[in-house]
TIPABA-110356 format. One record per residue (C-alpha): residue number from 0; x, y, z. Coordinates in Angstrom, 3 decimals, padded with zeros to 6 digits, always signed. Each point is the difference from the previous one (the first is absolute). Example, Ala and Ser with C-alpha at 12.3 -4.5 7.8 and 13.67 -1.06 7.14 Angstrom:
BEGIN
- 0 / +012.300 / -004.500 / +007.800
- 1 / +001.370 / +003.440 / -000.660
This chain:
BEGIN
- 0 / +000.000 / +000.000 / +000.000
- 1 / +000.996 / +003.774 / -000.075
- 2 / -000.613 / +001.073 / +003.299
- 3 / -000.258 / +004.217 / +000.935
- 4 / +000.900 / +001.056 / +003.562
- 5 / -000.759 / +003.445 / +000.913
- 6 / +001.070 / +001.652 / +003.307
- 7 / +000.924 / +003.309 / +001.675
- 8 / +003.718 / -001.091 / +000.321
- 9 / +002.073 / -002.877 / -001.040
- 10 / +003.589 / -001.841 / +001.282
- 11 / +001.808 / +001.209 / +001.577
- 12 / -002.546 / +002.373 / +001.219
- 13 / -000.016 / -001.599 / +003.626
- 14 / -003.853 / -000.136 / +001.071
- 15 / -002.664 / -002.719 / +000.210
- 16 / -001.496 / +000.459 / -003.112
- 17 / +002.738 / +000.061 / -001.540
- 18 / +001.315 / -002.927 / +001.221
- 19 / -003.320 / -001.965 / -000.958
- 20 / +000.252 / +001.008 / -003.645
- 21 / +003.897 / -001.199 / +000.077
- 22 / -000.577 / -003.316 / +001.045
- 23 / -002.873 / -000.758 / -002.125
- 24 / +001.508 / +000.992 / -002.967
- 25 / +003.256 / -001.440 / +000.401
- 26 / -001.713 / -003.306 / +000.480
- 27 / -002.210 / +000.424 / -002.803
- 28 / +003.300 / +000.652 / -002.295
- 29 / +001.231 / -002.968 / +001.239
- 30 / -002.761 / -002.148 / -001.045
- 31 / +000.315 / +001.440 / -003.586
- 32 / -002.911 / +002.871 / -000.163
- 33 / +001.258 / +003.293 / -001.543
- 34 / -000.315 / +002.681 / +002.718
- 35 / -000.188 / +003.817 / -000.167
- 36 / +000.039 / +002.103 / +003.373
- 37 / -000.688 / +003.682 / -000.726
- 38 / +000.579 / +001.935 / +002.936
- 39 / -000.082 / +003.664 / +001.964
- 40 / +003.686 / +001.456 / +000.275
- 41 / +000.301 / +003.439 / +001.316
- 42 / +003.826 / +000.276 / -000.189
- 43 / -000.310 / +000.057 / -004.143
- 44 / -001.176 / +002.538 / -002.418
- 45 / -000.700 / -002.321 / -002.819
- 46 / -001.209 / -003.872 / -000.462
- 47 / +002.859 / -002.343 / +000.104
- 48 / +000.454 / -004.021 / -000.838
- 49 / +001.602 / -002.448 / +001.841
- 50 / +000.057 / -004.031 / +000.313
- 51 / +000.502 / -001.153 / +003.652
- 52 / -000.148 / -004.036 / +000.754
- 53 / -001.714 / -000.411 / -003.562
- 54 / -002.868 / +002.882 / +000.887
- 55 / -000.015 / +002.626 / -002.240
- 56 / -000.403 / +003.247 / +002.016
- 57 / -001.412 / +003.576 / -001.099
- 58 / +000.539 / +002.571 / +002.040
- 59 / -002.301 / +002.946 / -000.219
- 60 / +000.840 / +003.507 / +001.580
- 61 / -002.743 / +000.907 / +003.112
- 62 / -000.455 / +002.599 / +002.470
- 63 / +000.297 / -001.436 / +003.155
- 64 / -000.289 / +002.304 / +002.579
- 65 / +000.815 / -001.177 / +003.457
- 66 / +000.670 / -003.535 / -001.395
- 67 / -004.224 / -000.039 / -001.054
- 68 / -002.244 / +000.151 / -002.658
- 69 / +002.591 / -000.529 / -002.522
- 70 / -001.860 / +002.326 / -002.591
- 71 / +001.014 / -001.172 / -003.695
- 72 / +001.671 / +002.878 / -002.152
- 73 / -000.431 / +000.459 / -003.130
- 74 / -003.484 / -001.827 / -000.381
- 75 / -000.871 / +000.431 / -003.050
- 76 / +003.181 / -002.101 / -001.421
- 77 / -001.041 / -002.319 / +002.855
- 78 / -003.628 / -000.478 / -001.370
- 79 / +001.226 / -000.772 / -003.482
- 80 / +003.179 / -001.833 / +001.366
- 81 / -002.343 / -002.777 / +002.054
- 82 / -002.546 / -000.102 / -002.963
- 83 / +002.439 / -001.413 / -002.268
- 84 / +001.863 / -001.965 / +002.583
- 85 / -003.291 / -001.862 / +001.000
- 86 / -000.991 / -001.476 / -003.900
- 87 / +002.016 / -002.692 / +000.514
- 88 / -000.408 / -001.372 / +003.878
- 89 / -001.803 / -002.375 / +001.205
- 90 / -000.571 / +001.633 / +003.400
- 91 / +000.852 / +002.957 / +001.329
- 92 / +000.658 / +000.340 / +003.921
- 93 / -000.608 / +003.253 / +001.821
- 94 / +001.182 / +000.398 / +003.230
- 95 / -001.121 / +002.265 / +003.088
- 96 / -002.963 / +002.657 / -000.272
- 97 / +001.823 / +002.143 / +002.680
- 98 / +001.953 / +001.449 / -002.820
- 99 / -001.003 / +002.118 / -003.094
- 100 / +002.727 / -001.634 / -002.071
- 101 / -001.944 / -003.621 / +000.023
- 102 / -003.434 / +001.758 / +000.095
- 103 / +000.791 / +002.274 / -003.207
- 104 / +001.217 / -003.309 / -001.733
- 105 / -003.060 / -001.698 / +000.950
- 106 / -002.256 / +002.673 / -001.356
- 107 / +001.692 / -000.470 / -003.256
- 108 / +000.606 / -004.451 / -000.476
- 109 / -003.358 / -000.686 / +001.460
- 110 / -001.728 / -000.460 / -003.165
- 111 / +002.265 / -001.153 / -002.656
- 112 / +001.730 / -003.231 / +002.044
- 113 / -000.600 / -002.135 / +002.983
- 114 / +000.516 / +001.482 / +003.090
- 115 / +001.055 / -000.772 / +003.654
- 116 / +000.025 / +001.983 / +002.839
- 117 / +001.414 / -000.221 / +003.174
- 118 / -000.762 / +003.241 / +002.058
- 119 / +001.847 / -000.572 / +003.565
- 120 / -002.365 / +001.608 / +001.520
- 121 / -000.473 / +000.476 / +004.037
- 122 / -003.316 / +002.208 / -000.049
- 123 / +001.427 / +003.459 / +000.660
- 124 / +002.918 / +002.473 / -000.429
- 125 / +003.015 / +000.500 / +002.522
- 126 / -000.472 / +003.374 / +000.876
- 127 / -003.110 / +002.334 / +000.670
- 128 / +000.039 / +001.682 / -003.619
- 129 / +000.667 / -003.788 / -001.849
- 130 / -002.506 / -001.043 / +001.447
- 131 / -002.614 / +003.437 / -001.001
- 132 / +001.480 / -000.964 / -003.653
- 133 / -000.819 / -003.595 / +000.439
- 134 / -004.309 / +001.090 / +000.511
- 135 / +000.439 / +001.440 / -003.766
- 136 / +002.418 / -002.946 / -001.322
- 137 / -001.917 / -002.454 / +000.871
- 138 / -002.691 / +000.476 / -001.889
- 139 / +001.872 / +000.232 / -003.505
- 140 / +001.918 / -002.917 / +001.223
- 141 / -002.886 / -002.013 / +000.825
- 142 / -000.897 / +000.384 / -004.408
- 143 / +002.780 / -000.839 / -000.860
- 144 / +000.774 / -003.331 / +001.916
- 145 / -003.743 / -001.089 / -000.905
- 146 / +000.912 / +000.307 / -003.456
- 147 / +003.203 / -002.647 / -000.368
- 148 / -000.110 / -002.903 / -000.371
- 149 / +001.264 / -001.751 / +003.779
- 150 / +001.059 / +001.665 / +003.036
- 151 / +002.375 / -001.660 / +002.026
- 152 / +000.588 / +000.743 / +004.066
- 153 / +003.222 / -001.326 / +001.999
- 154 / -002.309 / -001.086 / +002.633
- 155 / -003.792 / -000.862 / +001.200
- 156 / -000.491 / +003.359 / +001.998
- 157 / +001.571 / +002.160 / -003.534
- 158 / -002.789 / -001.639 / -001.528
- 159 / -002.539 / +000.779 / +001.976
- 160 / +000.751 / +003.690 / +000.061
- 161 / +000.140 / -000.600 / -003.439
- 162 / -003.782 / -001.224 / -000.171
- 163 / -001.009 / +002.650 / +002.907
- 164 / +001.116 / +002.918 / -001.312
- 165 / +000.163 / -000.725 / -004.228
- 166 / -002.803 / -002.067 / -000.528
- 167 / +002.210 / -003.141 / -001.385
- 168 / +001.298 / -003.281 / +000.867
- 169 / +003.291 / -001.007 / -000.139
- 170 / +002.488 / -003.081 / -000.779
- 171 / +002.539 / -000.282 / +003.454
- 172 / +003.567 / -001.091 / -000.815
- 173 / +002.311 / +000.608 / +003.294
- 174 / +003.313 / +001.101 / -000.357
- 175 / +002.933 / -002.739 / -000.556
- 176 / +003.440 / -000.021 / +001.293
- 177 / +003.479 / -000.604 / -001.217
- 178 / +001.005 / -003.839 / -000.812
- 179 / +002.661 / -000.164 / +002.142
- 180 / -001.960 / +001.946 / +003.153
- 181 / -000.789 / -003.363 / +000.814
- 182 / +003.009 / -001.167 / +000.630
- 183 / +001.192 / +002.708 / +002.694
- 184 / -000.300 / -000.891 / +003.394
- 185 / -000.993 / +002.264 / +002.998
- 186 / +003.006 / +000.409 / +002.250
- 187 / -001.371 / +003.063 / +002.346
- 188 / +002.357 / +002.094 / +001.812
- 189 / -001.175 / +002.963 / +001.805
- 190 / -001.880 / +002.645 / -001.575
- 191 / -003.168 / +000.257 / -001.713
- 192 / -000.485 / +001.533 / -003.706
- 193 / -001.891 / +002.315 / -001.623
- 194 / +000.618 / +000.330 / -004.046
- 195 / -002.109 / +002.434 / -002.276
- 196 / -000.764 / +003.317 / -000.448
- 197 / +000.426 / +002.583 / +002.431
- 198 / -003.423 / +001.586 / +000.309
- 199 / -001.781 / +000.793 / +003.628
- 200 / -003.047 / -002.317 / -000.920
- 201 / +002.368 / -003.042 / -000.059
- 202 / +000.101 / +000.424 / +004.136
- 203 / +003.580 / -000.652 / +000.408
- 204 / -000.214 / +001.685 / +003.095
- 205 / -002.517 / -002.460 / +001.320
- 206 / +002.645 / -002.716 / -000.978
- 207 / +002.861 / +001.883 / +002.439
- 208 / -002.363 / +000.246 / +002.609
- 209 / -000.361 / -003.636 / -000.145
- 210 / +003.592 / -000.267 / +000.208
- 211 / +000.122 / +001.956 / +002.648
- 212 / -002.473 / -001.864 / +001.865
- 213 / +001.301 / -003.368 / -000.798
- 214 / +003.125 / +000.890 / +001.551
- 215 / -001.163 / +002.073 / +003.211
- 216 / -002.941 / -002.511 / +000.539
- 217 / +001.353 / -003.248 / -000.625
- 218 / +003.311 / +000.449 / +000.005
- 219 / +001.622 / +000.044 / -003.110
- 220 / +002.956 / +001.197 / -001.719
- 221 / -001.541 / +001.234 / -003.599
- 222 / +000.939 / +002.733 / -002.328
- 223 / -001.946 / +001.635 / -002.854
- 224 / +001.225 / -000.391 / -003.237
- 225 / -001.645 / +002.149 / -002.764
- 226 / +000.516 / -000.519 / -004.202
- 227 / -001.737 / +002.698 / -002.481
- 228 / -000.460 / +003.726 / -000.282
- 229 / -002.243 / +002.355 / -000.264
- 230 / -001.357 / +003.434 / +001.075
- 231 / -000.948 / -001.144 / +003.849
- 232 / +003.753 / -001.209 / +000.216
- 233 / +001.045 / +003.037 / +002.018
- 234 / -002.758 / +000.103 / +002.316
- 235 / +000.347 / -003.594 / +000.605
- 236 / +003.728 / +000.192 / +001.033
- 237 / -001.150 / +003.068 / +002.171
- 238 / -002.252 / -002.199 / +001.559
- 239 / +002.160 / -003.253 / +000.900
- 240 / +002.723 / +002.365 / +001.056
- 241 / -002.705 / +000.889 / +003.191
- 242 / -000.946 / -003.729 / +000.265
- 243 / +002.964 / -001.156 / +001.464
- 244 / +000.886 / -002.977 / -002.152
- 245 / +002.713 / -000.998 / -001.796
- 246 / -001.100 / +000.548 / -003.735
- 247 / +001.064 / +000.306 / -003.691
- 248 / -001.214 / +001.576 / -003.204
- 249 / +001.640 / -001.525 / -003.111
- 250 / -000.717 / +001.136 / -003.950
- 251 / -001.726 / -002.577 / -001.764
- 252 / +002.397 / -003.515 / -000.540
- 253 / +000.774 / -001.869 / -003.018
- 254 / -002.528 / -003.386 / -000.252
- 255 / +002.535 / -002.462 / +001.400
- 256 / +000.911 / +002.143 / +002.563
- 257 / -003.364 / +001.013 / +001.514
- 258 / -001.010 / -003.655 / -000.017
- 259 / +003.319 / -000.851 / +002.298
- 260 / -001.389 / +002.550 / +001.923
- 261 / -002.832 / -001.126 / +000.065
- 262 / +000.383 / -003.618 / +000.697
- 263 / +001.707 / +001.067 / +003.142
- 264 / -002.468 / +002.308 / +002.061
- 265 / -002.064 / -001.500 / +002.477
- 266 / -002.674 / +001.833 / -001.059
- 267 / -001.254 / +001.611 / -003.396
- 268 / -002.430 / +002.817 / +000.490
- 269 / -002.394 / +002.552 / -002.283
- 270 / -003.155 / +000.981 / +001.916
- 271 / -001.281 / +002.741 / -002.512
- 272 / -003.453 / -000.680 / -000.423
- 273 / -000.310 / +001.207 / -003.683
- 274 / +001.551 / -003.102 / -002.709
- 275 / -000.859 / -002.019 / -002.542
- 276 / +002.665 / -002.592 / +000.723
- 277 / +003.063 / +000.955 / +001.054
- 278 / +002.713 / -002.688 / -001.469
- 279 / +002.269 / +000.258 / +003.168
- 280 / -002.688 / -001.796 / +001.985
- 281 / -000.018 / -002.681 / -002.427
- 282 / +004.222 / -000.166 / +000.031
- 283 / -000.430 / -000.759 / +003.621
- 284 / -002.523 / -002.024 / +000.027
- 285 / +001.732 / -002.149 / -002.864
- 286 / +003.653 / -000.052 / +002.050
- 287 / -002.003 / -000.294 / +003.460
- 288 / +000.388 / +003.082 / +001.588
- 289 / -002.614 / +000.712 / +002.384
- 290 / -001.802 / +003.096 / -000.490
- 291 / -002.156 / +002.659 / +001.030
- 292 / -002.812 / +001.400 / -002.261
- 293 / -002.676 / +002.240 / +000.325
- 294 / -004.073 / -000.134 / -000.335
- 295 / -001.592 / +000.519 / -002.726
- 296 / +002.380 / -001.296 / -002.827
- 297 / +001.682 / -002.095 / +002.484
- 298 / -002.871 / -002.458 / -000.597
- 299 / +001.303 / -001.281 / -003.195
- 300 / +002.468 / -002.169 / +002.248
- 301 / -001.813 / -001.237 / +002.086
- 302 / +000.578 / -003.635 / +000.565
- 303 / +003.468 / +000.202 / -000.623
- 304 / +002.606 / -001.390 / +002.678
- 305 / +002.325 / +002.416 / +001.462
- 306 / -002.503 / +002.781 / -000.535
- 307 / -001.753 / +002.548 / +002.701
- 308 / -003.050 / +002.645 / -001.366
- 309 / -000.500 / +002.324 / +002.448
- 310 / -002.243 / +003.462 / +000.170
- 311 / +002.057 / +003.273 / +000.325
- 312 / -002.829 / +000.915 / +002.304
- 313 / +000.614 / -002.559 / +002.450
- 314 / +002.301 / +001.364 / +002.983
- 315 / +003.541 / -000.034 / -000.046
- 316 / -000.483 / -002.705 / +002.965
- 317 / -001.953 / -002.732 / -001.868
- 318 / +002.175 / +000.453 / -003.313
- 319 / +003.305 / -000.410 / +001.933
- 320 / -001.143 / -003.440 / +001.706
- 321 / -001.087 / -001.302 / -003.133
- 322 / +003.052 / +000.729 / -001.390
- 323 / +002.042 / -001.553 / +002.453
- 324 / -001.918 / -003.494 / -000.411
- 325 / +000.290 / +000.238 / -003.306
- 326 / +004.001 / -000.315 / +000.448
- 327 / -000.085 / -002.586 / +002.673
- 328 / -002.289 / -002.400 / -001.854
- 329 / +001.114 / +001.011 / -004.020
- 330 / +003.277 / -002.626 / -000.072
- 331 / -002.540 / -002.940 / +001.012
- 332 / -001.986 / +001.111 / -003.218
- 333 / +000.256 / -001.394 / -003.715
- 334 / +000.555 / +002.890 / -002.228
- 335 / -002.342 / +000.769 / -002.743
- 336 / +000.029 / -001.036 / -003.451
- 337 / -000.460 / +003.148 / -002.585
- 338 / -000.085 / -000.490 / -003.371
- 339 / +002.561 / +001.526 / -002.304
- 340 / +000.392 / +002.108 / -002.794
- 341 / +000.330 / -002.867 / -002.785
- 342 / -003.358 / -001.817 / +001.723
- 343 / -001.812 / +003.970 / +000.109
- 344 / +000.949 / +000.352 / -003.760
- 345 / -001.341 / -002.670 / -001.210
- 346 / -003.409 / +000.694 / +001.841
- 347 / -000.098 / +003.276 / -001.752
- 348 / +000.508 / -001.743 / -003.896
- 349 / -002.557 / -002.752 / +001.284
- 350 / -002.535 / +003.014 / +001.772
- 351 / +000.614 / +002.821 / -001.167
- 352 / +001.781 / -000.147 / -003.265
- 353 / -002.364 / -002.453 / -001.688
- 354 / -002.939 / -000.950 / +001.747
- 355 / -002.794 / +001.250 / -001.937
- 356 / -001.762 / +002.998 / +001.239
């Protein structure tokens, strides 16, 4: 098949969504399927080719202000661009309604080829004036994703804020991991993790004062260690600095080495309560990790050894001796079988790529 990818960003763009698309395709190559990913690129002024791992990559030029919206340039070039890149596919796959890039591509495939979407979508924006924009998005988004041909979620609770809020059902395909994930054991040391983006809704905070409850309550020896950036990152070191625990904030990590990190903390946590499905949860679930997620995405896990959903709103108190149990009685526990990317990928050709629809 010729298979179209379109996303906000593309490898080595670090980001979840952009780490989705790169896997999938890659795999797809490998099978034999001629794959195109046109992308959003702020940092050029023109379109520009590339090949990487047997994808061919397009990189369009975007506004991106504050790392968001990735607004396409030049759009009328776009329009025609995608028109005549699209005779030939046999699917094209659009990824994320957050941004205008994959929307603005949408608007312009939906009729000539067969379409997939997969929105990531978590219900609301991040900040007060996202989420005033999201009242008037959502209604333009909701035509547009009733008019392809499948919509796919990442999870059960995706879809059905998919079918609440758009009026449409969707296909769920979770999120894979690496091949070779599997084969990493959990060897914890003495800190727990936090890996992502660097934004106040992702309650690293709450994390620390776990930490720092673990250790004053229970009597523990554990330090913080944070991966990612972002614009909270200053505020957050502000705040750990008057927490009195031993902490670190670290840029972002290439693959293998955030998984040795990884495969070493005691305990993995992201309690933000706004997701689709974050892929670190699924790392650490795959090596064994225990971790801590939050209500309501947090959900999509349950089940899973190793695991503890909690409610922010819960008091510090209750979280805290949860947490600790979890650590005592996680080594006695299996860990959890999660698919991987080669399995995922070939439920999209079976599901999503050719199913009739």
């Amino acid at each position: 098949m010729r298979i179209i990818h379109v996303a906000p960003r593309y490898h080595p763009r670090i980001g979840g969504v952009e780490y989705v698309v790169k896997s999938v395709a890659e795999r797809l190559a490998k099978m034999g399927h001629t794959v195109t990913v046109i992308a959003g690129e702020p940092n050029t002024d023109k379109p520009h080719e590339e090949e990487i791992n047997g994808v061919e990559v397009i990189r369009w030029p975007t506004w991106s202000p504050g790392n968001a919206y990735h607004i396409p340039r030049q759009r009328s070039k776009l329009r025609e661009f995608l028109t005549d890149l699209v005779k030939d596919a046999d699917v094209v796959h659009v990824h994320n309604i957050h941004t205008i890039f994959s929307i603005y591509a949408l608007e312009t495939v939906k009729n000539n080829v067969r379409v997939v979407m997969t929105p990531y979508y978590h219900g609301t924006g991040h900040t007060l004036a996202r989420k005033i924009l999201w009242s008037y998005w959502r209604s333009h988004v909701r035509k547009l994703l009733n008019a392809v041909n499948i919509v796919h979620t990442v999870s059960k609770l995706e879809a059905s804020l998919v079918r609440r809020d758009f009026a449409c059902d969707a296909v769920v395909i979770e999120n894979g991991v690496e091949e070779n994930i599997r084969n990493v054991k959990w060897e914890p040391e003495d800190y727990v993790m936090y890996s992502g983006r660097i934004e106040k809704y992702k309650n690293i905070h709450l994390l620390a004062e776990i930490v720092k409850a673990l250790n004053e309550e229970y009597g523990l020896n554990l330090r913080l260690r944070v991966f990612g950036n972002g614009p909270y990152r200053d505020s957050l070191t502000k705040i750990l600095e008057r927490m009195n625990i031993v902490f670190e904030i670290n840029d972002f990590m290439p693959f293998e080495k955030y998984v040795h990190a990884l495969s070493h903390a005691v305990i993995f946590g992201l309690l933000s309560r706004m997701e689709s499905y974050p892929q670190s949860i699924n790392e650490a679930n795959a090596i064994g990790v225990p971790v801590i997620v939050a209500k309501p995405w947090g959900s999509n896990f349950e089940g899973r050894k190793r695991t503890l959903i909690i409610d922010t709103r819960w008091d510090l108190e209750t979280i805290t001796e949860k947490t600790y149990e979890l650590i005592k009685k996680a080594p006695a526990e299996e860990p959890n079988k999660v698919p991987t990317w080669t399995e995922v990928t070939n439920e999209y050709i079976n599901k999503l790529y050719t199913k009739k629809q």
